[in-house]
N, C-alpha and C positions, 0 to 999 in steps of 0.2 A: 168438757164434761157438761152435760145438761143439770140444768139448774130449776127449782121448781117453782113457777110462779103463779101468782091469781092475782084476778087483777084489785086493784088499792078500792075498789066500790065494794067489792065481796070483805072486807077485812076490817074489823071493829081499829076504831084511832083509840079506845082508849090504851091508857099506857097499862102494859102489863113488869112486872118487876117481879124478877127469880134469884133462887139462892138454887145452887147446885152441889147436892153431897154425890161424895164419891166421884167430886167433878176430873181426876184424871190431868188430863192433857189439855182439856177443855173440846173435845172432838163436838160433846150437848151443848155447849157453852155456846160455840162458836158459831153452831146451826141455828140456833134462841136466835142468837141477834141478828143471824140475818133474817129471817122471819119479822124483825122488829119488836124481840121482847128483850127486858132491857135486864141482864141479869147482873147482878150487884155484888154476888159472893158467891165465891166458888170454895170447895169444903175436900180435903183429903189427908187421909193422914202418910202419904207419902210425898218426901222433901223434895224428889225429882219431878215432881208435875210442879212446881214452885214458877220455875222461870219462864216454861213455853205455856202455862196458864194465862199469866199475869204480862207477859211479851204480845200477845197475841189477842188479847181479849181486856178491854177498858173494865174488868171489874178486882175488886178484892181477894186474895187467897187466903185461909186460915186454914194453917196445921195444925188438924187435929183429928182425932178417932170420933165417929159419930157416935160412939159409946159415950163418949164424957160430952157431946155436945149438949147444950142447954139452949130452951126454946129461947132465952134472950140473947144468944148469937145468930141465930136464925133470923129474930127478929130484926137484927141490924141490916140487911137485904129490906125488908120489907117497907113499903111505904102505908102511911095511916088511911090516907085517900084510893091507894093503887087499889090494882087488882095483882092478886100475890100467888105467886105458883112456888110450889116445894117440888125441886127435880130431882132425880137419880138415878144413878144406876149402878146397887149394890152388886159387888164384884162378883162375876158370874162362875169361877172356874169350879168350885166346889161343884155346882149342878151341870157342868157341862158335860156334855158326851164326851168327850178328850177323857175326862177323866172317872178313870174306872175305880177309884179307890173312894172316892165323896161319903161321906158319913156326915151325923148330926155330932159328931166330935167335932167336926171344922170348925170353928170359931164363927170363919165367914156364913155359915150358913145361916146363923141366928142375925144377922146383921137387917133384913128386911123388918124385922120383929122392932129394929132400931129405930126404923124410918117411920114406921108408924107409930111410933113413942111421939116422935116430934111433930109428924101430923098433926096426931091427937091433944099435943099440948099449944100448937101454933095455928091450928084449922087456915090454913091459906085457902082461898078462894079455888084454886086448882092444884091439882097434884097430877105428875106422867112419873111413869119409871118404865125402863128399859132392860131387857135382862134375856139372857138365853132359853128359846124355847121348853128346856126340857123343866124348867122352873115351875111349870105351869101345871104339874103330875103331883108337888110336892105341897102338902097339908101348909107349910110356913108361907105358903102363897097364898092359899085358901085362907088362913087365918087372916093375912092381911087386906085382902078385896073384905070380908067380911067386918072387920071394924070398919074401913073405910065405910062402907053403907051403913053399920051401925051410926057413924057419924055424919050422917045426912049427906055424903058423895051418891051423885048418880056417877055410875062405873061401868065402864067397857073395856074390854083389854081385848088382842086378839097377837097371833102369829104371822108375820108379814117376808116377805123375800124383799131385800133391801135393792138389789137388782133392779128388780117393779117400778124402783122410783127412780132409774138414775145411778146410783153405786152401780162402778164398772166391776162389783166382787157380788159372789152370791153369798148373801149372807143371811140367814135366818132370824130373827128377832122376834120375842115377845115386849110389844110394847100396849103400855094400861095409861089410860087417860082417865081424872077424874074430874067433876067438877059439883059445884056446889051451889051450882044455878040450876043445870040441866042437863035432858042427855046428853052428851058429848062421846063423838067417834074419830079416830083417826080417818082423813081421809084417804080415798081411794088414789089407786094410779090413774084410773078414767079420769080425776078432777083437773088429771095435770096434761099438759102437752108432752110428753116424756118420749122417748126413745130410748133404747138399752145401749148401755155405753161398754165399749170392751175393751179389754188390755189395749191392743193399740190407740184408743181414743184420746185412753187417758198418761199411758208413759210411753206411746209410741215415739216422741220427737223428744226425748231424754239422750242425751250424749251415752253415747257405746264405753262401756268399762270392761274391763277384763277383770278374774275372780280378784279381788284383794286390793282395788283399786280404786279411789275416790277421785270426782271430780273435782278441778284445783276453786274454780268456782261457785260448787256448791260441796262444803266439806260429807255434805247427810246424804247425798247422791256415794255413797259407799257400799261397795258388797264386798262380802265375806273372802277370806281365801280359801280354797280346795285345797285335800291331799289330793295326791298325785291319783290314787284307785276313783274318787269321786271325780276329778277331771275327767276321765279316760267315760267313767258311765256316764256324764254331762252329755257330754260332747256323742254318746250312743244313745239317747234320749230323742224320743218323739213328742214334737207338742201335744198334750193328751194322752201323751202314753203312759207305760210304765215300765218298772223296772222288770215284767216279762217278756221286755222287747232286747232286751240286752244280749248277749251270748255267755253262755255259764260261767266262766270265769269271772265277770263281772259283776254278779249276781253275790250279795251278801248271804254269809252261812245261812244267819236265821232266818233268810225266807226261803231254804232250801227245805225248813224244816215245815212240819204241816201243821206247828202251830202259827208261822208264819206268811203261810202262801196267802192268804187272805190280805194283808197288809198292803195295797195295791197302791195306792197312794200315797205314799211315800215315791222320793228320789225321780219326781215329773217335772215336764217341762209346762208349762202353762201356753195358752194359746190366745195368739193376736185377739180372733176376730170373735169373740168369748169373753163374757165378765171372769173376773178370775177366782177361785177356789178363796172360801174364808179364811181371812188373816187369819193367825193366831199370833201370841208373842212369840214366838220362834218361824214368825215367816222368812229370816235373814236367812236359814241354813239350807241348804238345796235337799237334805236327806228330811228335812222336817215336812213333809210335807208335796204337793205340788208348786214348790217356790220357785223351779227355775225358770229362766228365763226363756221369753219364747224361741229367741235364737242366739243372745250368746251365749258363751261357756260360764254362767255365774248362777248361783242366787241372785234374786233381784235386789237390791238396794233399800234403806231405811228411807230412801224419799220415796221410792216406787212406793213401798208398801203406805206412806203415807198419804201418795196419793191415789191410791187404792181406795182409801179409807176417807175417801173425799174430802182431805186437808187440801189447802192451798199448796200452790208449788211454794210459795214465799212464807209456809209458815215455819217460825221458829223455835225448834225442841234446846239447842243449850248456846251459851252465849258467844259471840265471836271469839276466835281463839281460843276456847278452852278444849280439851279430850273431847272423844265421844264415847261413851260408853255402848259398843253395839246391843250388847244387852238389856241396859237399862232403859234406851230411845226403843227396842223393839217391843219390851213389855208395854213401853206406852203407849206405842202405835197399837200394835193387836189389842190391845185393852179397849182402845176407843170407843164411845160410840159415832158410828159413820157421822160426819157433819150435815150431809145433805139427809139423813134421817133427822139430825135434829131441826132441819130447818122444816123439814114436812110436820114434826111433831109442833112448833111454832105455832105454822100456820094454820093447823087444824084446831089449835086453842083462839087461834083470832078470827077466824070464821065463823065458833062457837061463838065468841063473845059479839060478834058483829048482830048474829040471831038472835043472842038474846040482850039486846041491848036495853029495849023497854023494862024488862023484866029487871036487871041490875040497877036502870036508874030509878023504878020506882022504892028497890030495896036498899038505896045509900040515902033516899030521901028520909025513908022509915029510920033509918040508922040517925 
């Protein structure tokens, strides 16, 4: 998988130190450091991103809701000398297209309203947050880009295809970089040496499973099992297709019906030589989606889809010997955000800071 560099002249040395809410799995976490920024705390209020945060990644986890978070655990991340970034990426499914039911009843959707509570009481040097396109329509977003400037952030945000940089998935993103020296922009794909990487690039030399079966060597290399009616349509499945390539019989009722013929994406096979279709958390199921395999009879696997999601092959979601939860490791992975975005979001903070270097050392002298 292509990986995204510039070279060490283009890249400010000072040390950058991050706290990550909503840090997940650690997929932002994991990208920060390689980039070279050094993050200290990772923040969720779910118990399952506990062990593959804190396995994988040298910093801190605290459970807890960013509702009750207080600027003085935040500040524990932060150093007095650094330079301090507040990251996140509040939970996107409420605004996502997936989901047609979203209302300002969700809970989740006031959560951004959250992150800039803590901004505004911790003012870190920089701030990114990452989130679903469609985020970008909704007044809770415009409220938050406008304190941010209220409080002296220069602010850019934009919609990017994760693809562009590297991710063997296509995957849409709204991601907003802020900073409080100057303007700051995510960078472009032109900046990188990049080539698009596709299904086979990245899980082509993965050992062959059949549905329901895990590799004895890596337990997370597991896919699902098929009923016997989804084997039979698998296995009638075109890379790229869909389920109107089937023969009637095969064909589920309700997309016989005409509120259903449109559903076309669902029950596909995905294709080698192609980034693949955006995870979601149910990319384990072969009906959820375009999750099947490009040639054998299965859904793809919690490591495929991991490394979809430009996790290491060696990265680890629960500890040796214990269960796996297919459900709960899929919600993680689909949750993600891609690691090789977060390593581009990184580097486009340390490039800023490389530019404006003068400019910071004359403001920590004033300090």
């Amino acid at each position: 998988m292509s990986t995204a560099r510039l070279r060490q002249s283009e890249l400010s040395e000072r040390k950058v130190y991050a706290v990550d809410l909503f840090c997940g799995a650690g997929g932002l976490t994991h990208g920060l450091v390689k980039s070279g920024i050094n993050v200290k705390l990772g923040v969720d209020i779910d118990p399952a991103c506990y062990y593959p945060y804190t396995s994988n990644n040298k910093a801190k986890f605290k459970l807890k809701s960013v509702e009750d978070l207080q600027s003085k655990d935040i500040r524990l991340g932060f150093r007095k000398n650094g330079i301090n970034l507040l990251a996140g990426c509040a939970p996107c499914q409420t605004f996502s297209s997936y989901n047609r039911k979203a209302d300002q009843n969700d809970e989740r959707w006031w959560l951004l309203l959250q992150f800039s509570r803590l901004v505004n009481d911790t003012l870190p040097d920089l701030v990114t947050m990452e989130n679903v396109p469609e985020l970008i329509k909704q007044e809770v977003f415009g409220d938050f880009v406008d304190k941010l400037r209220c409080l002296g952030y220069f602010v850019d945000y934009k919609i990017v295809n994760c693809a562009d940089y590297g991710l063997p998935q296509q995957r849409r993103r709204l991601v907003l970089l802020a900073s409080r020296f100057a303007d700051i922009q995510l960078l472009k794909p032109i900046n990188f040496e990049i080539t698009q990487t596709t299904v086979r690039d990245a899980i082509g030399d993965l050992s062959p499973l059949g549905a329901g079966e895990s590799d004895f060597k890596d337990p997370l290399h597991h896919s699902s099992s098929l009923s016997t009616i989804n084997l039979k349509r698998i296995k009638a499945s075109l890379p790229g297709g869909t389920w109107r390539d089937w023969e009637e019989n095969l064909v589920a009722a309700c997309h016989k019906k005409s509120s259903g013929k449109s559903y076309s994406s669902v029950y596909g096979r995905m294709v080698w030589d192609e980034p693949s279709p955006t995870m979601t958390t149910q990319f384990f199921g072969f009906g959820n989606g375009r999750f099947g395999h490009p040639e054998q009879n299965r859904a793809i696997s919690l490591r495929e889809g991991a490394i979809l999601q430009s996790f290491p092959k060696e990265y680890k979601f629960v500890p040796p010997g214990e269960p796996i939860s297919v459900k709960t490791i899929g919600r993680l992975i689909g949750n993600a955000v891609p690691v090789v975005l977060g390593e581009i979001i990184g580097l486009s903070i340390r490039k800023h800071l490389k530019q404006q270097e003068a400019k910071i050392k004359q403001l920590r002298k004033e300090k």
